[in-house]
C-alpha positions as CSV (number, residue, x, y, z in Angstrom):
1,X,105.1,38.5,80.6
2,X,102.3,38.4,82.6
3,X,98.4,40.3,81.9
4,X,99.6,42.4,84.6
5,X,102.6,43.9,83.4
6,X,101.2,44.7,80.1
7,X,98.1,46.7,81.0
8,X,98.3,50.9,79.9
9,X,96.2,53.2,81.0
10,X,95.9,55.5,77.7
11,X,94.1,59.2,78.4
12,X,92.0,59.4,75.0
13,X,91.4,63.1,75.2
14,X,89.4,63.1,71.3
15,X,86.9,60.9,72.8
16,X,87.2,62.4,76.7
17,X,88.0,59.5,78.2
18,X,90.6,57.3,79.9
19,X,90.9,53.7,78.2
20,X,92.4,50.5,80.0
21,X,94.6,48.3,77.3
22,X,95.8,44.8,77.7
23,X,98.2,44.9,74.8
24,X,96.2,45.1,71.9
25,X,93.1,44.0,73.8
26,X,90.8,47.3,74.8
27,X,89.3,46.2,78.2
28,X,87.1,49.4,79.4
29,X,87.2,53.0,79.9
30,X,86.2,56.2,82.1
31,X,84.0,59.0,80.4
32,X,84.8,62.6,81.3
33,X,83.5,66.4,80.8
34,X,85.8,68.8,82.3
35,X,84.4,72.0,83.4
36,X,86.8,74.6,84.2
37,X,89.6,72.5,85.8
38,X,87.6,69.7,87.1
39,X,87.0,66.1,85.5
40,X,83.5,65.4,85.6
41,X,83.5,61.6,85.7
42,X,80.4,60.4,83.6
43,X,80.4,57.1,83.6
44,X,82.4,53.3,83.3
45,X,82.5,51.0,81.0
46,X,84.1,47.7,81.1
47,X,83.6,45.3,78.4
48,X,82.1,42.2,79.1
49,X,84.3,39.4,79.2
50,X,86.4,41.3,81.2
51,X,83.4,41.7,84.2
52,X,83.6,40.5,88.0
53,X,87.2,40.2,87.7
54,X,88.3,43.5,89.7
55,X,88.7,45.4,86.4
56,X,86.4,48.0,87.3
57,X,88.5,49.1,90.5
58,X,91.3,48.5,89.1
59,X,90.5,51.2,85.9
60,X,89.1,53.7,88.7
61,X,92.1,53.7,91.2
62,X,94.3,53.9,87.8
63,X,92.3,57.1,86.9
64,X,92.3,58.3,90.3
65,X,95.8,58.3,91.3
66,X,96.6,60.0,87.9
67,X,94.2,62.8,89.0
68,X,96.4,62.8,92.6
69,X,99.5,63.0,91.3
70,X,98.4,65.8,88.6
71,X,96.7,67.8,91.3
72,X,93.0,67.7,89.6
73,X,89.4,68.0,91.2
74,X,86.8,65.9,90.4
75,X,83.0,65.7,90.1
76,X,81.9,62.1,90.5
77,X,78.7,61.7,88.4
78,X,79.5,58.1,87.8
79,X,77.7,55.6,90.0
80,X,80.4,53.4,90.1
81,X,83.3,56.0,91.1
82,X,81.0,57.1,93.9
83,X,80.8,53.9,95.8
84,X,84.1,53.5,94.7
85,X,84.8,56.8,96.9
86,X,82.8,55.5,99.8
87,X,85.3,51.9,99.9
88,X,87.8,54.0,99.6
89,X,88.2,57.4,101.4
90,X,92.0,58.4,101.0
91,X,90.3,59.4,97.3
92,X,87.9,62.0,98.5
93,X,90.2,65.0,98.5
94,X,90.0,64.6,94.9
95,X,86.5,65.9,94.8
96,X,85.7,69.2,94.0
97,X,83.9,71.7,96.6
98,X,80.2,72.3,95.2
C-alpha cells in the first residue's frame, strides 16, 4: 500500500481542529474557532519531517473540500490558507461575507 492511500483526514472536534494521519504517523493539522456557523481557520501546523513536501496544501485542500461539500463558510485567519486562497480561487466561495 502506498503513503498515499493510507492518509485520513480525522476532524478532532475536542481539540478544534482537523488532523492529517499517515497510519499511525500524525503529520499536521488545521486549528479552528467556529463562530455561529463559520470555521474560523487559526492556523497550520505541519510537523517537521514532514515540511516542503506539499503536505501543507495537501492538508488545506483536504479541509477545504470537506467545508464544500458540507456547505460551510469560512474566516481564513491563517496565513497559510490565505495564500492558499489566492493560488487557488475555485476556494473563495468558501469565505464568509464580513
Amino acid at each position: 500500500m502506498s503513503a498515499r492511500e493510507s492518509l485520513v483526514l480525522v476532524h478532532n472536534t475536542e481539540r478544534d481542529r482537523f488532523e492529517l494521519w499517515d497510519g499511525e504517523t500524525f503529520m499536521g493539522l488545521v486549528g479552528y474557532e467556529v463562530d455561529g456557523d463559520v470555521f474560523i481557520l487559526l492556523h497550520t501546523v505541519i510537523e517537521e519531517r514532514f515540511g516542503q513536501q506539499g503536505i501543507a496544501r495537501l492538508l488545506v485542500s483536504l479541509v477545504l473540500t470537506r467545508f464544500r461539500l458540507d456547505g460551510v463558510k469560512i474566516r481564513p485567519v491563517c496565513s497559510y490558507v490565505r495564500r492558499f486562497l489566492v493560488r487557488f480561487p475555485e476556494y473563495q466561495l468558501l469565505v464568509a461575507a464580513d
